[in-house]
C-alpha positions in Angstrom: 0.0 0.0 0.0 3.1 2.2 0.1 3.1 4.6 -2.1 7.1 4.6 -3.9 8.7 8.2 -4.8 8.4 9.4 -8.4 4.4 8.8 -8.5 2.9 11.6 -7.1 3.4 15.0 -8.4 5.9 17.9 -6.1 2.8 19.6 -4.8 1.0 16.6 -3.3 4.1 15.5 -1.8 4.9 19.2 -0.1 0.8 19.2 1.0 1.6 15.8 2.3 4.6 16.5 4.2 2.6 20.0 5.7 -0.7 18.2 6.6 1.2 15.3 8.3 3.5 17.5 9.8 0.2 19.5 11.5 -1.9 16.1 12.5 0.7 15.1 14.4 1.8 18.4 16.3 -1.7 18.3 17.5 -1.9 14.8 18.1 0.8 14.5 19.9 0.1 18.1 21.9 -3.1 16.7 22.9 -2.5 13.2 23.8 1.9 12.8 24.6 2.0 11.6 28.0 5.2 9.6 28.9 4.1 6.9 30.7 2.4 5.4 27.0 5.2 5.2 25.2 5.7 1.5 26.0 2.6 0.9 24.6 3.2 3.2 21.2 6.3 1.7 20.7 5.5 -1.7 20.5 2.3 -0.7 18.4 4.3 1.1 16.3 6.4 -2.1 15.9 3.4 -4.2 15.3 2.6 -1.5 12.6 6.4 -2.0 11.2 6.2 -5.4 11.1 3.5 -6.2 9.4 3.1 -3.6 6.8 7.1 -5.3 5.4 5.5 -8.3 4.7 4.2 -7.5 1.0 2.3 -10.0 -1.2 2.3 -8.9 -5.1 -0.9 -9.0 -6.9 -0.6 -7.4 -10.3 0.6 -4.0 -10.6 0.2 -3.3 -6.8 1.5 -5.4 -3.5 -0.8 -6.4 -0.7 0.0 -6.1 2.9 -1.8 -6.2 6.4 -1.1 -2.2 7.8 -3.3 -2.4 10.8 -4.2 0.8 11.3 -8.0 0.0 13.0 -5.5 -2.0 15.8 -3.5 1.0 16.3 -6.4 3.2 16.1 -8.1 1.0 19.3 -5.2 0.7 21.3 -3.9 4.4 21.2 -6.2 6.4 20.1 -4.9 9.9 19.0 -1.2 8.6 19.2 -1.9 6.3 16.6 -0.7 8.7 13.5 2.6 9.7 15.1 2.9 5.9 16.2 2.5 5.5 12.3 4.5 8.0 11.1 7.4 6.9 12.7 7.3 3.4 11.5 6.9 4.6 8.1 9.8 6.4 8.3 11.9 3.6 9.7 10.7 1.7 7.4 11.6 4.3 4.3 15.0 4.7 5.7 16.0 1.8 6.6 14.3 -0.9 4.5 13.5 1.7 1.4 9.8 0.7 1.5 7.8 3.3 0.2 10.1 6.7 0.0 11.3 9.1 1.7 9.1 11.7 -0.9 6.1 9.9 0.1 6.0 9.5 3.9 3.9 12.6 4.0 0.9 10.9 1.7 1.4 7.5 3.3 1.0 8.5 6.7 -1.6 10.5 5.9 -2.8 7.4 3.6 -2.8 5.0 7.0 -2.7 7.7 9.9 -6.3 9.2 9.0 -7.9 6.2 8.7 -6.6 5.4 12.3 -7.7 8.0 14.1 -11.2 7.3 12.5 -10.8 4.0 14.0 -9.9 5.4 17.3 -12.7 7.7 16.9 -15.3 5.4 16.4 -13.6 3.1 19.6 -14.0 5.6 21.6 -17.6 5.5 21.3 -18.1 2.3 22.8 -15.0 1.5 24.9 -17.0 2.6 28.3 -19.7 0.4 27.7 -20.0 -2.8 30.2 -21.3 -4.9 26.9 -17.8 -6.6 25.6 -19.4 -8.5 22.8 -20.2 -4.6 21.7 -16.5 -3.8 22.1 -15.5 -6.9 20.4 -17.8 -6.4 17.3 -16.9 -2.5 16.9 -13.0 -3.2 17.0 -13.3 -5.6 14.3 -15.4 -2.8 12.4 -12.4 -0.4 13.3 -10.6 -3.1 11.6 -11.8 -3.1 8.4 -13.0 1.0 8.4 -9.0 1.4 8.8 -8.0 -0.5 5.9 -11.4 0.1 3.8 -10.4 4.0 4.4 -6.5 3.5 3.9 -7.0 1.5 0.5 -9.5 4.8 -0.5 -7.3 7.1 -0.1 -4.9 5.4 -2.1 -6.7 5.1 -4.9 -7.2 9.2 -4.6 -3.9 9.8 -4.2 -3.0 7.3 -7.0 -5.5 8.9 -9.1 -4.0 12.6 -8.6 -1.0 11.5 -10.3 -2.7 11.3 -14.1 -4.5 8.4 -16.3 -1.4 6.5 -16.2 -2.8 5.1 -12.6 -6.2 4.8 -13.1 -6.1 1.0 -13.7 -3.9 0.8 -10.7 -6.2 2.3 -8.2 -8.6 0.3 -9.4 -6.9 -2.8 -8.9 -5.4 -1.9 -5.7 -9.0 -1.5 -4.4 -10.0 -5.1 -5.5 -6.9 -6.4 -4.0 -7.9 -5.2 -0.6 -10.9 -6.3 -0.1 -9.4 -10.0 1.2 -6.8 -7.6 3.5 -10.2 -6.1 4.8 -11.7 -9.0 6.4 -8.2 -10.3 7.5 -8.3 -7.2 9.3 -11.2 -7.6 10.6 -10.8 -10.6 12.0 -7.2 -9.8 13.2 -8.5 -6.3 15.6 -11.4 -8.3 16.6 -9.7 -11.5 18.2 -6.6 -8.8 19.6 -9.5 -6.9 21.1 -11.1 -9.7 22.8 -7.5 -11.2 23.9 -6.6 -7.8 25.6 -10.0 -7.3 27.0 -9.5 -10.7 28.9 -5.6 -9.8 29.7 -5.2 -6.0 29.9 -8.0 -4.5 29.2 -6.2 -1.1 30.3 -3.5 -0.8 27.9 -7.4 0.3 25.6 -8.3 1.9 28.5 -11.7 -0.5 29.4 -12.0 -1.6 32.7 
């Protein structure tokens, strides 16, 4: 799902370097409080992890990117958490590029903060099958979201893509209900474990 440098015009990288650059001042003004960084680091290595591991399909590569599991478990920290393992990831594997971290993390770091939105909603509530059944909708909303705003972003950079992004829609759809499955049975597992590192008692 990583976008690679050379496909998307000057002025959508610069916009996407700006707009990530503001999301996650105020993310991380709102929300940085020392005593979670354990838990962003090792989401953010989850995040790493998983999003190397790519399986080609056509024109495009399929990966599981987890952002509806980073969205649950940290909420607002979720897009620097992302950020930051995209740019490990540029840097030291050359997965996606260093032109592009700006539209990818806005790509996968929007889509998690929806999903930590929408977990939000229902992380209070004494009904765990409700939590269980909403993280694995913040599952597939992340990845549903992520692979739509790839196609955009793929679109922006001329005709050339247009087959592409249609394609790399398609070839998400399977990723979606891995996803799905994947935040749901985490969710349930850390509700039984430690429900506080997502904050439900």
């Amino acid at each position: 799902m990583h976008i690679s440098d050379g496909v998307l015009s000057n002025p959508v990288c610069i916009g996407g370097y700006v707009a990530m650059i503001g999301i996650a001042a105020v993310c991380i003004k709102k929300k940085m409080d020392p005593g979670d960084l354990p838990k962003v680091a090792v989401m953010t290595s989850v995040f790493f992890v998983a999003s190397l591991i790519n399986v080609p399909l056509g024109p495009t590569s399929v990966h599981l990117i987890l952002p509806g599991l980073v969205g649950v478990v940290l909420g607002v920290m979720a897009f620097p958490s992302i950020m930051l393992g995209l740019f490990l990831q540029a840097i030291l594997f050359q997965h996606g590029g260093l032109t592009t971290i700006g539209a990818n993390t806005l790509m996968m770091g929007i889509p998690a903060l929806m999903s930590g939105f929408l977990f939000h909603l229902v992380k209070g509530s004494d009904n765990r099958k409700l939590i269980i059944g909403i993280s694995g909708l913040c599952g597939a909303l992340g990845t549903l979201l992520a692979a739509v705003i790839l196609a955009i972003l793929l679109i922006s950079a001329g005709e050339d893509f247009f087959g592409v992004a249609k394609v790399a829609l398609l070839a998400h759809v399977p990723v979606i209900v891995i996803e799905t499955i994947i935040t749901g049975v985490a969710v349930a597992f850390l509700l039984k474990v430690k429900p506080d590192l997502i904050e439900v008692n």
